[in-house]
C-alpha positions in Angstrom: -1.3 8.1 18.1 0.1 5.2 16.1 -1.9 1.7 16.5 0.5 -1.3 16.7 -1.3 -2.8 13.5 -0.6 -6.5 13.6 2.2 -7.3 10.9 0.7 -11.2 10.6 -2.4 -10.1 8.2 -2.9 -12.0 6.0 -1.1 -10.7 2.2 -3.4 -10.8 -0.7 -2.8 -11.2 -4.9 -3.4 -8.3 -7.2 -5.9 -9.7 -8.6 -8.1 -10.8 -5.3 -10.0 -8.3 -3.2 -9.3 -7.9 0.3 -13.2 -7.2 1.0 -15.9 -9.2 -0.4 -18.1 -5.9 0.1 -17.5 -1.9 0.7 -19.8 -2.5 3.9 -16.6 -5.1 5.3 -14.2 -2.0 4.2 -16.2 0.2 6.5 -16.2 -1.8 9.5 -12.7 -2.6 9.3 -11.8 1.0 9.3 -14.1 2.2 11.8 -12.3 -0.7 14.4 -8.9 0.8 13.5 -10.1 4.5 13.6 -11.5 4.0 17.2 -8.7 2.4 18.2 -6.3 5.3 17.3 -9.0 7.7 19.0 -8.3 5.9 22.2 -11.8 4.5 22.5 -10.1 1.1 23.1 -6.9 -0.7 22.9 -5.9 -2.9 20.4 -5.7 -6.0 22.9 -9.4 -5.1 24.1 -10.6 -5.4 20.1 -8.9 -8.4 19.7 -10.7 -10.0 22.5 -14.1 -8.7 21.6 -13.6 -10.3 17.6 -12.5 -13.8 19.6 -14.9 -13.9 21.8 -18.0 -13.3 19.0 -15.7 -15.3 16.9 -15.6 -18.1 19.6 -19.3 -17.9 20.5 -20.3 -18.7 16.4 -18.2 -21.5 16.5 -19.0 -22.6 19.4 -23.2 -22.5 18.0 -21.6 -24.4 15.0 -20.0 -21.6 12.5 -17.8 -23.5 9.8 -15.7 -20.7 9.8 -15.1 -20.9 6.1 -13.9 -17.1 5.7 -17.4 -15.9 4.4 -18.8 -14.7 7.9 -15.8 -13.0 9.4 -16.3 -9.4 8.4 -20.3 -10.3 10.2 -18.4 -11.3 13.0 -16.0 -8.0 12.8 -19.3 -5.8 12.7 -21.0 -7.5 15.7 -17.7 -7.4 18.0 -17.6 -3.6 16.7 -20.8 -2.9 18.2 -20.8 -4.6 21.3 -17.2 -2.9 22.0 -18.3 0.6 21.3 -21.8 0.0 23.4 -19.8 -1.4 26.3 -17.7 2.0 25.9 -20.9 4.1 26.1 -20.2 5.3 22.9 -23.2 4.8 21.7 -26.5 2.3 22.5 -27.9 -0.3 21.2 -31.0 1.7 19.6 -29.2 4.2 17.6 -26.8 1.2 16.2 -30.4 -0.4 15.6 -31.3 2.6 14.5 -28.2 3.1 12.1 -28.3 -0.4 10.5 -31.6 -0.2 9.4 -30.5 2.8 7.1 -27.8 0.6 5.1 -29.5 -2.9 3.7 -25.8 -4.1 3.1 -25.6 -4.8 6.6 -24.8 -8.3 6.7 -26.8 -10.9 8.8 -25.9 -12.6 12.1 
């Protein structure tokens, strides 16, 4: 199954990466893995990043680029709980096993 991957992303130079950390890598792959697993749509991820997006900015977020991926993570979790996927205590569980894991 092919995921209609948006075409908009943003393009980057040779010379700057497109993750600021292999931990951002991982979490962007995982969302588009699931998503051509069937575990959700593409609309239904899009809606979970804006709303986590949308509730940071809302608590006062600057939203200078830097806590996007953070964002990415949480909306990842919270989608593939809802999904019963997985729960909350083995995602606890899993992020206490890699100290990357950014803050939220």
């Amino acid at each position: 199954m092919s995921v209609p991957f948006p075409s908009s992303l943003r393009q980057v130079g040779d010379d700057e990466p497109i993750f600021r950390a292999p931990w951002e890598a991982s979490a962007f792959a995982m969302a588009v893995l699931l998503c051509e697993r069937g575990l959700f749509t593409w609309e239904e991820w899009t809606q979970a990043l804006a709303a986590h997006i949308g509730e940071a900015q809302a608590k006062g977020d600057p939203d200078l680029g830097d806590t996007y991926y953070g964002y990415w993570l949480a909306a990842l979790e919270s989608l593939v709980a809802s999904k019963g996927a997985s729960c909350e205590a083995s995602m606890e569980q899993g992020s206490d096993t890699h100290a990357s894991r950014p803050p939220n």
